[in-house]
N, C-alpha and C positions, 0 to 999 in steps of 0.2 A: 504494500500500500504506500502510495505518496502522501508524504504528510506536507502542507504547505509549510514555508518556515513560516516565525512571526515572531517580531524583532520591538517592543515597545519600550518607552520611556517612562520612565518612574519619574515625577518632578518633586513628590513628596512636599512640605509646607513651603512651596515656592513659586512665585511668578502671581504677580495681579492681572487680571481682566485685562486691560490695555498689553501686559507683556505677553500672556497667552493671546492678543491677536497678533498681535506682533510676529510671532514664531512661528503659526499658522502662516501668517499670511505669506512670509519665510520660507518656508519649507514646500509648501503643496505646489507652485508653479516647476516643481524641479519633477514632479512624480507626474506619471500619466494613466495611471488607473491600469495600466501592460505589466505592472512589475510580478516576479516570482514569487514573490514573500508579502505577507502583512505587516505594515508599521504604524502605530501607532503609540498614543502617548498617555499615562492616568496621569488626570490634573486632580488637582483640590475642588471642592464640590463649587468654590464658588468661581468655576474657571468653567465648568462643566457646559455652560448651555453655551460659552462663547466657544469654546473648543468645537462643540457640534454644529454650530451654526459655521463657524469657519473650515469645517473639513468637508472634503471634496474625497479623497482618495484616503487620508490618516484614517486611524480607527481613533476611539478614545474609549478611553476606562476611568470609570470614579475609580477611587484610593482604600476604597472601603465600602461599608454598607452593615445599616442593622440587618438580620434577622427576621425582625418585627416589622408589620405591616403599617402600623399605626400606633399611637399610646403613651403614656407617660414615661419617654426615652427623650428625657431633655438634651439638646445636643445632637440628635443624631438622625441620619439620614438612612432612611425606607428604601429599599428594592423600587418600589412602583414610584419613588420622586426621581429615582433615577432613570427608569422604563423612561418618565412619561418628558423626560430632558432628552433623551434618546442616545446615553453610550450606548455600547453592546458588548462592551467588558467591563469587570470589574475586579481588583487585585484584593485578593485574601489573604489574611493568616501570613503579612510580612513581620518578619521576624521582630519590625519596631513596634508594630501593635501588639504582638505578642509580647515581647519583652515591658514594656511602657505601658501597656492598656491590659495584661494580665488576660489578653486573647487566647482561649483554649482550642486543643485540636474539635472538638463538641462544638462550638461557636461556629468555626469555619464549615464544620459540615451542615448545620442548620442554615450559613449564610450560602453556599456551595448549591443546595436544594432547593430555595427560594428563587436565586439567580436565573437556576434554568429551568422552573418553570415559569420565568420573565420574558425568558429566551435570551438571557445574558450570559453571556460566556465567564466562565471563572477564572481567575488566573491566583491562581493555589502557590501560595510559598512556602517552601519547607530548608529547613537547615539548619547545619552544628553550630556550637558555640566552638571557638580557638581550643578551649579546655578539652572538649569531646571530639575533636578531631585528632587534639596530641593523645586522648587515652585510648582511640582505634574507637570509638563509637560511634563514628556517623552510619555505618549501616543500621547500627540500634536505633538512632534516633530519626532517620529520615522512613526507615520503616514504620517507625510507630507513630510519627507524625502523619503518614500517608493512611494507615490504618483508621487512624481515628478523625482526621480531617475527611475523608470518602467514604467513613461509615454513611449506612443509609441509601447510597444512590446506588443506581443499577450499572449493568456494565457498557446500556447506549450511553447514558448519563458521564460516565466518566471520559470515554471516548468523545465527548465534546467537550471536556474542559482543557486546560494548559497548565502545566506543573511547570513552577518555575524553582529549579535545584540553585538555593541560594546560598552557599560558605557563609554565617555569619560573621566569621574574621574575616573574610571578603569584601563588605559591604563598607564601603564607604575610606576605605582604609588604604585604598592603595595597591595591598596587597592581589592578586589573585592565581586561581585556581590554574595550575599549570595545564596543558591541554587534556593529557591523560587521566589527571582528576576526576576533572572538571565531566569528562566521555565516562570514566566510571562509573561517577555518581547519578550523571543522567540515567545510565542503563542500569542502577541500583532502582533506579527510579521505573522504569518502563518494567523489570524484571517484577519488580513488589506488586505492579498495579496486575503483571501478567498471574502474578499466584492470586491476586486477591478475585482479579474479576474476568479473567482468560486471555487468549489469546487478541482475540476483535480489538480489544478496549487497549490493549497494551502497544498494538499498530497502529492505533487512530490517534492515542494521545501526543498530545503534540508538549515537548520538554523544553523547557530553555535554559540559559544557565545564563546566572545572574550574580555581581561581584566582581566589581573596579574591570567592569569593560569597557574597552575602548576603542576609537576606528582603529590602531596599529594591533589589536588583541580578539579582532573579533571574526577575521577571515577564518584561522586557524579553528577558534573552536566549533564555526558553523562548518565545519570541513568532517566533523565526529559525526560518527552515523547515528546516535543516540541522542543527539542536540539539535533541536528543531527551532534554534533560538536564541534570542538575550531578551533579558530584563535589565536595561540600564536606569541611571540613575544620574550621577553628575555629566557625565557627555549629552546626556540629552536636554539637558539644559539650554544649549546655544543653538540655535541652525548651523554653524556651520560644522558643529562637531557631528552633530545628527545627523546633517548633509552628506559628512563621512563615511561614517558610517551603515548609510541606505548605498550608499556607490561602492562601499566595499562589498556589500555585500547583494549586491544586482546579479 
């Protein structure tokens, strides 16, 4: 099975309404709706309808999403406020919500189940800490976060979402995942989803890998036959690194 790639920008608590059109407006004359892969970018919710309204060819994804339809969830943003702004992704279970917001694998599956009966595609993060990678645990830990993050859904279900294999000493740091890693851990990833939900779901999911990519680091890993992808983060901040990035990988 071919799996499309799909290459998105994480912008995480950054860029106001005028800089989100700005980047848009940047970015989409360079794409023609022909290209091989999907790119796109999650904004902050309040970038969300400018981001939609300005894409033509980008995808976009909210950064998050409750669960809950409705209700005394002061703060927080509904599935159907986001349906009705119109992304068609949206990123889960990053390792800073987990960490910072005390985000369980239980949450992500409830938010996972909701998404796609929205028809919103998930983009599922999982990953080690620096400590459980030097003690050989990330197959522990990225199995059991897959576990309990995809409890609940079925195996069409899964084969429509996007696992993004995220090194949390990766993230933000500089550092990252050397190519071989980076391909193990993805097929750590595609292998856990094949025992959990079979074959179908294990060929359809689409993997990225995600942590300090960049246009000079990101030919190499989309080159892994287990890696359908990047989840970036600081290079997608600017058009012209993004710009890079989409031409590297054309």
């Amino acid at each position: 099975m071919a799996r499309k790639p799909v290459i998105f920008g994480n912008w995480k608590m950054n860029k106001l309404r005028s800089e989100a059109e700005a980047f848009f407006q940047g970015v989409e004359p360079h794409l023609t709706g022909e290209e091989k892969a999907d790119y796109g970018v999650g904004t902050p919710f309040t970038c969300l309808d400018v981001a939609v309204k300005n894409a033509k060819v980008l995808k976009v994804a909210a950064e998050n999403c409750n669960e809950k339809d409705s209700g005394a969830y002061t703060g927080e943003v509904s599935v159907p406020m986001i349906q009705e702004i119109g992304a068609g992704y949206c990123i889960i279970g990053h390792s800073e919500r987990r960490t910072y917001y005390a985000e369980t694998d239980a949450h992500c599956a409830a938010k996972a189940k909701r998404l796609l009966d929205a028809g919103i595609v998930p983009i599922l993060c999982v990953g080690e800490t620096e400590a459980e990678y030097d003690a050989g645990k990330t197959a522990e830990v990225v199995k059991a976060e897959l576990a309990g993050s995809l409890a609940g859904l079925t195996a069409e279900e899964v084969g429509k979402i996007i696992i993004a294999y995220e090194p949390i000493w990766a993230i933000g740091t500089g550092k990252s995942a050397d190519k071989q890693t980076a391909q193990d851990c993805c097929k750590l990833c595609r292998d856990t989803v094949r025992d959990l939900f079979g074959e179908d779901a294990a060929e359809a999911v689409r993997i990225q890998y995600g942590g300090s990519v960049k246009p000079i680091n990101i030919a190499e890993y989309m080159a892994c036959p287990d890696i359908d992808g990047a989840l970036i983060g600081g290079a997608s901040l600017k058009v012209d690194s993004f710009l890079e990035i989409i031409n590297a990988t054309k």
